[in-house]
C-alpha positions in Angstrom: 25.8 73.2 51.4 25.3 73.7 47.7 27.7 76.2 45.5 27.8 77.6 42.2 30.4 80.3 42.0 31.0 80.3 38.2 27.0 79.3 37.2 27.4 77.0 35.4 24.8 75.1 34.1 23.9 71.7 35.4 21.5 69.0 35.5 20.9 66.5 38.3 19.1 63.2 37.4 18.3 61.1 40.0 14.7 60.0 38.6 15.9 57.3 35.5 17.3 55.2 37.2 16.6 54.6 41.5 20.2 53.1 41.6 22.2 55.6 39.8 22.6 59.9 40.5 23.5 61.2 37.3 25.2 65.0 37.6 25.9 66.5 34.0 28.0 70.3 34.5 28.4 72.5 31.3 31.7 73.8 32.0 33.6 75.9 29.1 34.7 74.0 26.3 38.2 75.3 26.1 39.1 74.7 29.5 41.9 72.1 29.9 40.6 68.9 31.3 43.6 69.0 33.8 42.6 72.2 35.2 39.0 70.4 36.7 39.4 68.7 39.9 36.8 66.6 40.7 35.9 65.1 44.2 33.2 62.7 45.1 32.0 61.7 48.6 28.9 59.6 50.0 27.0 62.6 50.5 28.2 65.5 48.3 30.3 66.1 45.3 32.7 69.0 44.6 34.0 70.1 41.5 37.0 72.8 40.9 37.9 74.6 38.4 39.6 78.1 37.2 39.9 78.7 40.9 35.7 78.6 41.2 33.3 76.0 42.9 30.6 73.8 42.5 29.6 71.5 45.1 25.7 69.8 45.5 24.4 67.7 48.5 22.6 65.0 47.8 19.6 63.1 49.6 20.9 59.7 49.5 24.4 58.3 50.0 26.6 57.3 46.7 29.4 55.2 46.6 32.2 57.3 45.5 34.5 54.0 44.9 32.2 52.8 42.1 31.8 56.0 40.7 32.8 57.3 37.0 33.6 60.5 35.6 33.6 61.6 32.0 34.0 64.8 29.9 32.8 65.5 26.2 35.6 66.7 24.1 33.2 68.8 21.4 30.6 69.9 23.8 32.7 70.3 27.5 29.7 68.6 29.5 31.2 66.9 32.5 29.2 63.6 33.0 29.5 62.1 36.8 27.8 58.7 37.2 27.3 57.9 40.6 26.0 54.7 42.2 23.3 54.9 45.0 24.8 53.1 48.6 21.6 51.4 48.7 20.1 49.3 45.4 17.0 48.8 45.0 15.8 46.2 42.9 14.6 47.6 39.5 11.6 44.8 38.2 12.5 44.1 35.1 9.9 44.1 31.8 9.0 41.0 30.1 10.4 40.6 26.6 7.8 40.7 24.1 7.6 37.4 21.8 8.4 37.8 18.3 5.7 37.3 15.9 5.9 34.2 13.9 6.2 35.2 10.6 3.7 34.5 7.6 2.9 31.4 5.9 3.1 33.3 2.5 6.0 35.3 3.6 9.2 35.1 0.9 12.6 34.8 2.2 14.8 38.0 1.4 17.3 38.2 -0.9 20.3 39.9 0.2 21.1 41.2 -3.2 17.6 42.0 -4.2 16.6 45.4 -3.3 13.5 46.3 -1.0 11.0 48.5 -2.2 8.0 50.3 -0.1 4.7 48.6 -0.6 2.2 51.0 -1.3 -1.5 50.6 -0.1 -3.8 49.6 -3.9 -6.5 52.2 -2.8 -4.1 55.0 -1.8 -2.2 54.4 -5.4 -4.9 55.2 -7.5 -5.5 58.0 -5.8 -2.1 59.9 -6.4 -2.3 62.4 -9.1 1.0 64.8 -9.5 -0.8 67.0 -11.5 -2.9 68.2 -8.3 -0.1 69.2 -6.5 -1.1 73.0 -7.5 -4.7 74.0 -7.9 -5.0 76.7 -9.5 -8.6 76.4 -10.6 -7.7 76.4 -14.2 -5.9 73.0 -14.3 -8.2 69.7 -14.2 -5.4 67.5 -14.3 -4.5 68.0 -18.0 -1.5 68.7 -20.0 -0.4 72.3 -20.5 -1.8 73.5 -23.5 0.8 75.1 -25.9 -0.9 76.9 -28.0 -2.2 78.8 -24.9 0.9 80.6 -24.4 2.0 84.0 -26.2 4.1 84.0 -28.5 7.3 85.9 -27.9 7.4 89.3 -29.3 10.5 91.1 -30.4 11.0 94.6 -29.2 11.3 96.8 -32.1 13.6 99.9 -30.9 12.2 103.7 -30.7 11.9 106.0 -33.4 14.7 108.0 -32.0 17.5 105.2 -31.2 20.6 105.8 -33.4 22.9 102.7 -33.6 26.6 103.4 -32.7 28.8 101.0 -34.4 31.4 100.6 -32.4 29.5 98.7 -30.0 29.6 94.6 -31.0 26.6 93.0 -31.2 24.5 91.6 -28.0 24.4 88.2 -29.9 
């Protein structure tokens, strides 16, 4: 029979790996880790905590000897890695063989620094005076004499000048 009286979130992971069940519970963060009873049997597990529930059935048998519990401080998660009753055997991949390396290759300097090769043909290409096209830039300079020249504000015709006021500058 399978029980969630406080809803809490879980997450049951049987699929990674056929000779592990992996059961991950969000319980609250602040609860006190020796408030969570935790209890582990070949065909369910149970979990109890601030006087609420959770228990899940499972399809295959674990072995609840072999089993390991472990809770995130920062997050709360409650991780429970159980071992199936039966292993399978898991075909492992062959390694891959390193390449040799290159007859022109240089040995590295551990004090040198590395720098990023760049592609010859992609180099050429990069201008930084593209990066906005406005339509009026063709990739040169600013021109200065373009810009207007700043103006001083000459005060109204009816603006008296108190002097007890300091000056702005």
């Amino acid at each position: 029979m399978n029980l969630n009286q406080a809803k809490w979130p879980f997450r049951l992971d049987d699929t990674d790996d056929a000779n592990h069940v992996v059961l991950e519970v969000s319980l609250p963060k602040h609860l006190c880790t020796h408030n969570i009873d935790v209890d582990v049997q070949p065909t369910y597990v149970k979990i109890v905590a601030e006087k609420r529930t959770f228990q899940l059935t499972f399809n295959t048998e674990i072995c609840p000897d072999k089993s390991s519990c472990q809770r995130s401080q920062v997050t709360g998660i409650l991780v429970i890695k159980m071992p199936t009753l039966i292993q399978t055997a898991v075909l492992s991949k062959k390694k891959k063989q390193p390449k040799p390396a290159k007859e022109n290759a240089k040995p590295s300097d551990p004090n040198k620094p590395t720098y990023l090769e760049f592609d010859a043909k992609l180099k050429k290409g990069l201008d930084y005076s593209n990066i906005i096209n406005d339509g009026n830039s063709k990739g040169k300079p600013m021109n200065v004499e373009a810009r207007k020249a700043v103006k001083e504000k000459l005060p109204s015709e009816d603006f008296v000048d108190d002097s007890d006021v300091p000056p702005l500058c």
